[in-house]
DRENMI-943499 format. One record per residue (C-alpha): residue in three letters; x negated, y negated, z. Coordinates in steps of 0.1 Angstrom, whole numbers, padded with zeros to 4 digits, always signed. Layout:
BEGIN
ALAXYZ
...
end
This chain:
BEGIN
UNK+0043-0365+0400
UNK+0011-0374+0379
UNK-0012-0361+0405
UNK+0001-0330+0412
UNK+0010-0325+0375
UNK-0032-0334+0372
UNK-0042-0313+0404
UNK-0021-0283+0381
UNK-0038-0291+0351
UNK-0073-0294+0365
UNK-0065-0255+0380
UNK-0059-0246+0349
UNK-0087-0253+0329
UNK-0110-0241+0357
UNK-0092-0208+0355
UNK-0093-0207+0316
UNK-0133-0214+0322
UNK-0135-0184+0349
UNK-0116-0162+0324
UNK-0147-0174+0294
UNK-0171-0164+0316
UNK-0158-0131+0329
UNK-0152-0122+0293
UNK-0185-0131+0285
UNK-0202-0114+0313
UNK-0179-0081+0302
UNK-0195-0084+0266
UNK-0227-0082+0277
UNK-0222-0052+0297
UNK-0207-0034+0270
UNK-0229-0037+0237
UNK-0211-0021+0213
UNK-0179-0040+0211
UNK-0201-0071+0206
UNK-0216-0049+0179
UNK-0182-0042+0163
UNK-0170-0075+0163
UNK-0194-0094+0145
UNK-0194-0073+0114
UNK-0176-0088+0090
UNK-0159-0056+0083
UNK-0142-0041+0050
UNK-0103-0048+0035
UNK-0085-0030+0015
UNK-0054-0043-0003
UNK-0031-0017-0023
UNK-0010-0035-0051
UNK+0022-0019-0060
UNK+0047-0028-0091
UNK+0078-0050-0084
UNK+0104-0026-0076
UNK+0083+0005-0068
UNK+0088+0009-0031
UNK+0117+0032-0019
UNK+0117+0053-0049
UNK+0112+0084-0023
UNK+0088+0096-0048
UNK+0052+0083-0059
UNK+0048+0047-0048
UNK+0061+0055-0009
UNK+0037+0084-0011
UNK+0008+0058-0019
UNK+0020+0037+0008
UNK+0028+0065+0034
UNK-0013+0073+0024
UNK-0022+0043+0036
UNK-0008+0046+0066
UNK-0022+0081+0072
UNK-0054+0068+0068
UNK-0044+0041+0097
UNK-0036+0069+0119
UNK-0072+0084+0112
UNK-0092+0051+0127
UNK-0101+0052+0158
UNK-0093+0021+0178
UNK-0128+0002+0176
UNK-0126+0000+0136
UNK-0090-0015+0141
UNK-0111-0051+0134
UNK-0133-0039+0114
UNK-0112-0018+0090
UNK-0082-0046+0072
UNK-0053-0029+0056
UNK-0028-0045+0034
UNK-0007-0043+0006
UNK+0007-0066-0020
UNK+0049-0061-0036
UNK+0070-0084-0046
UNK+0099-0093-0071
UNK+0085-0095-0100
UNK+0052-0093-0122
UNK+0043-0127-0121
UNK+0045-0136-0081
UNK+0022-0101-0078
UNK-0003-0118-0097
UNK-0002-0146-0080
UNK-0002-0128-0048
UNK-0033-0109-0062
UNK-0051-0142-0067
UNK-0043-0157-0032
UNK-0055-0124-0017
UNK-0086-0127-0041
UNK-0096-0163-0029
UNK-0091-0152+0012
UNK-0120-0127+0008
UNK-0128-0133+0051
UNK-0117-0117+0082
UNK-0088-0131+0102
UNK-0110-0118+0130
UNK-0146-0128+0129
UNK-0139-0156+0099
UNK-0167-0143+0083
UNK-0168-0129+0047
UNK-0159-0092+0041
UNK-0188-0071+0036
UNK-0171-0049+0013
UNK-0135-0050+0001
UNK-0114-0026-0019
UNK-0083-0035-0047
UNK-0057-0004-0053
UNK-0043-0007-0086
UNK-0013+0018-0082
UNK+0000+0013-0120
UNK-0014+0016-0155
UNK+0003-0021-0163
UNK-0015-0035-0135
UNK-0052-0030-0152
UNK-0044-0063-0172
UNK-0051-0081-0133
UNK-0090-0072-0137
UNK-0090-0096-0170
UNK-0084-0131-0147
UNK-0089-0117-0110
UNK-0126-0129-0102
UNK-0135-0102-0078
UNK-0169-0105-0058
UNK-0200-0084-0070
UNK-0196-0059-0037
UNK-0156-0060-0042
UNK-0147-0025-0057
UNK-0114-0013-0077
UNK-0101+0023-0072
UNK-0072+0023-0107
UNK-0042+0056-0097
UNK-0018+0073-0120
UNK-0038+0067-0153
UNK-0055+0087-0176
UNK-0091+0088-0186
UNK-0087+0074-0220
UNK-0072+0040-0205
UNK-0091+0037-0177
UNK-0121+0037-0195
UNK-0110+0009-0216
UNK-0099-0012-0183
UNK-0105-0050-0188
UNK-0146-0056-0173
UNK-0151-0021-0168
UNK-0187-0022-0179
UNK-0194-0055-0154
UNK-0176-0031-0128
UNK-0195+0000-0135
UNK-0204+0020-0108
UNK-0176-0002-0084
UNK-0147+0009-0105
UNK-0128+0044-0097
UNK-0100+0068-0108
UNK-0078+0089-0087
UNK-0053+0111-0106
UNK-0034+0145-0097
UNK-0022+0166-0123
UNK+0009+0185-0124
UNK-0002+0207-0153
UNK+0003+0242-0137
UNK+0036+0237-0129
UNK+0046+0221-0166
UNK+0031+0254-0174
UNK+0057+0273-0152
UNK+0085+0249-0164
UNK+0073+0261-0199
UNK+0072+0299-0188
UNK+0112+0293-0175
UNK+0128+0276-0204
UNK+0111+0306-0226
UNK+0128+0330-0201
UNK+0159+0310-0198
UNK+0167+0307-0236
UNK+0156+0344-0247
UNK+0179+0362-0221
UNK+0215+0352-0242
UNK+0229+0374-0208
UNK+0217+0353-0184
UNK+0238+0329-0163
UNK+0216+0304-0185
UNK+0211+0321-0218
UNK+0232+0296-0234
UNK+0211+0267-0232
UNK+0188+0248-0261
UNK+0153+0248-0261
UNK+0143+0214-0264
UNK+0135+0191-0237
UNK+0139+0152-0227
UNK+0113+0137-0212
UNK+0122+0106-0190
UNK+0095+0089-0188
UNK+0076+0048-0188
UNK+0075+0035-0220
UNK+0076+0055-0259
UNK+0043+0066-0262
UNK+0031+0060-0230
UNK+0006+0087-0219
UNK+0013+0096-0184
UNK-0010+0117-0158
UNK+0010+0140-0148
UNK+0000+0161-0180
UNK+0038+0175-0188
UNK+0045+0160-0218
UNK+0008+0172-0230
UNK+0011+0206-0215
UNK+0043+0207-0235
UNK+0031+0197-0266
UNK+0002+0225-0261
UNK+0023+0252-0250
UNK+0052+0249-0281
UNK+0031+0236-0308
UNK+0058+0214-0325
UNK+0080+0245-0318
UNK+0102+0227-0293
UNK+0126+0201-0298
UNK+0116+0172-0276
UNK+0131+0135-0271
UNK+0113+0108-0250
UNK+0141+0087-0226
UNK+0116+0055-0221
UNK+0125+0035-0189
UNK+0129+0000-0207
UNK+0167+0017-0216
UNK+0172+0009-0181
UNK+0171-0028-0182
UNK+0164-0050-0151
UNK+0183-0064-0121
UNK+0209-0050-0098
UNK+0225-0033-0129
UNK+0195-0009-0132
UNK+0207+0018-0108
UNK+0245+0020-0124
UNK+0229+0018-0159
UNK+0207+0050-0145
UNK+0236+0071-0133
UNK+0253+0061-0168
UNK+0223+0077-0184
UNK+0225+0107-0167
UNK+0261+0113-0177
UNK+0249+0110-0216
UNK+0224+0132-0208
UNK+0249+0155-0192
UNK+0272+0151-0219
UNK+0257+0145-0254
UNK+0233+0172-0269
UNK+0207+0149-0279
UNK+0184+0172-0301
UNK+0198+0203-0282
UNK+0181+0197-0254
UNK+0192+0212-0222
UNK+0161+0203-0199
UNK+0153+0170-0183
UNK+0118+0161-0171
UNK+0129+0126-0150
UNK+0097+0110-0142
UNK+0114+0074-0142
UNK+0102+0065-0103
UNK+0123+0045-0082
UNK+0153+0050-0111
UNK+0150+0089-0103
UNK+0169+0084-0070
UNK+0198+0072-0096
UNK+0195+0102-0122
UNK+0197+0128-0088
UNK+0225+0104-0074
UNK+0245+0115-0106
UNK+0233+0153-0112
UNK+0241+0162-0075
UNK+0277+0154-0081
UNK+0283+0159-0115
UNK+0258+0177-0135
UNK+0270+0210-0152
UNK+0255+0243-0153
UNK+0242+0240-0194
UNK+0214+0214-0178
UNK+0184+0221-0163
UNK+0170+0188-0140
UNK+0132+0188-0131
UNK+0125+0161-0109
UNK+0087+0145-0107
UNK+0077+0132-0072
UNK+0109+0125-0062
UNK+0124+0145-0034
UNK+0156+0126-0021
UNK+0151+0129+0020
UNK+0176+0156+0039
UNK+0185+0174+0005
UNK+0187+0207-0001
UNK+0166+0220-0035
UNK+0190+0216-0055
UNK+0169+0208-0086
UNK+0135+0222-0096
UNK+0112+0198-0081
UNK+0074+0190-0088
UNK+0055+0170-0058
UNK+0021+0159-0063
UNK+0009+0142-0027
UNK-0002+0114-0035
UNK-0003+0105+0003
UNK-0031+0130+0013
UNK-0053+0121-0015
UNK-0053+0086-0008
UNK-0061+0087+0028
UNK-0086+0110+0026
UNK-0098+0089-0003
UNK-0099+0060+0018
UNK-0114+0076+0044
UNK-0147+0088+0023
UNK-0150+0052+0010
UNK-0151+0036+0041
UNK-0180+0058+0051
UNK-0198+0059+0021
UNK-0223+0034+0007
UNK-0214+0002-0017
UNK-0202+0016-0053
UNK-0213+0054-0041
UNK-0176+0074-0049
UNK-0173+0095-0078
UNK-0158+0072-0105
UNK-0132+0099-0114
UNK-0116+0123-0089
UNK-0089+0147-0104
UNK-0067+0170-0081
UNK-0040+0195-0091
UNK-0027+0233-0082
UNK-0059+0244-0083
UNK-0072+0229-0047
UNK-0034+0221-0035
UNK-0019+0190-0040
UNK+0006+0200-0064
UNK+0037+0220-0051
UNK+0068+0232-0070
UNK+0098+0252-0065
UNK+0106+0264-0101
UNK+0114+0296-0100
UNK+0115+0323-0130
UNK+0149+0348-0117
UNK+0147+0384-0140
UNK+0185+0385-0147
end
């Protein structure tokens, strides 16, 4: 038994040796792959909020743009090019999550430092992470969904500089339109909807929170104070597995209870939208008017006006410029709305 189970092991490590060098020699003839895998290559690591994912609205559209841009590498950057991304329960394990994925900093491939890495803060709240996250001087930060005024006031911003970016989409034109229909709405008393108030909720992060999607500002433009308006924050939610049923129980008050007169909803609570269209779907009454912000619940019919910025194609193709593009080279802010495409709506104004 020994020597045949020696004679099998000696076989095998002449064949592992024969496959070494046949590999070897199969390297050398093609140049390029040896070329590909010793760069050290580039990562980038997308962070989202605890509870974000499978909203159906903005956070699966930053994720499904990270895999878009997967689909645009070609197979010889697959080691070169490192995606992942960082959720988890809670605010707390993210950060500690963040910190782990900070100390890595080298490829599981070549064990060699990245040359160039790339952090995707996907919420305003996660800005405070750049305070205690060391970050390397060729590690760059691209900050989505805030607005100017806080992201120039991001913690180390000036040690940053040219390595720290914005990415926002507007969905002024179509708060514009939104505007343009409660007017028409509320000044045809013969109308199917001629009965409703003009004022408007706005469902939203928390009071006084400015958010990117312009509405509330385009709003505030448009009326001039002449517009009742009430701000829903998202804290009224609470936490834990009674968020969704304390959801549905808001959109029954605000179904039910004439709150400032208000008869329009702006619900632009992310993952706790899925909730509020749960409950308008089968309950909500004609007075109402519902505008859902990047949510649009799969298989659905429109059954609510609807606002979609796409989050997903801006991302990749994001993505896809910074990996070609010199250290620290992208614009620091990039804006997108209606006006080059990534905003679509179906609010439509009916003449009665």
């Amino acid at each position: 038994m020994f020597r045949c189970r020696f004679r099998f092991e000696l076989l095998r490590f002449w064949l592992v040796c024969l496959t070494v060098i046949l590999l070897s020699s199969c390297s050398k003839e093609e140049g390029e792959s040896v070329v590909a895998q010793s760069v050290p290559g580039v990562e980038i690591c997308v962070v989202f909020s605890p509870g974000a994912l499978g909203d159906q609205g903005y956070a699966d559209r930053v994720l499904t743009g990270l895999f878009l841009f997967d689909d645009q590498l070609a197979s010889e950057d697959y080691d070169h090019v490192q995606l992942r991304y960082i959720t988890a329960a809670d605010d707390d394990i993210v950060h500690s999550e963040l910190l782990r994925w900070n100390e890595q900093g080298t490829s599981p491939y070549s064990r060699q430092a990245y040359e160039r890495r790339l952090l995707v803060l996907t919420d305003q709240k996660q800005l405070a992470y750049l305070a205690d996250t060391p970050l390397s001087e060729t590690d760059e930060v691209l900050v989505m969904n805030v607005i100017d005024e806080i992201f120039e006031q991001a913690p180390r911003a000036d040690w940053l500089g040219s390595r720290l970016h914005l990415l926002n989409i507007s969905a002024a034109e179509s708060a514009r339109k939104l505007c343009r229909l409660i007017d028409h709405d509320t000044s045809h008393p013969d109308s199917p909807h001629g009965y409703r108030q003009r004022g408007v909720w706005l469902l939203q992060g928390d009071e006084g929170e400015l958010l990117t999607d312009s509405i509330a500002q385009v709003i505030g433009e448009y009326y001039q104070g002449n517009i009742e308006t009430t701000v829903i924050p998202s804290f009224m939610v609470g936490d834990g597995n009674d968020a969704f049923q304390n959801t549905y129980e808001i959109g029954y008050t605000i179904d039910h209870v004439d709150f400032g007169d208000c008869s329009y909803a702006v619900c632009n609570w992310g993952a706790y939208n899925a909730a509020l269209y749960a409950y308008f779907q089968l309950w909500g009454k004609d007075e109402k008017e519902i505008i859902f912000v990047d949510t649009k619940i799969a298989d659905s019919t429109d059954d609510f006006p609807t606002i979609i910025r796409d989050y997903d194609r801006a991302l990749s193709q994001w993505l896809a410029r910074w990996v070609s593009a010199p250290a620290a080279t992208m614009p620091q802010k990039e804006w997108h709305g209606a006006w080059d495409g990534y905003v679509t709506d179906n609010i439509t104004i009916n003449d009665d």
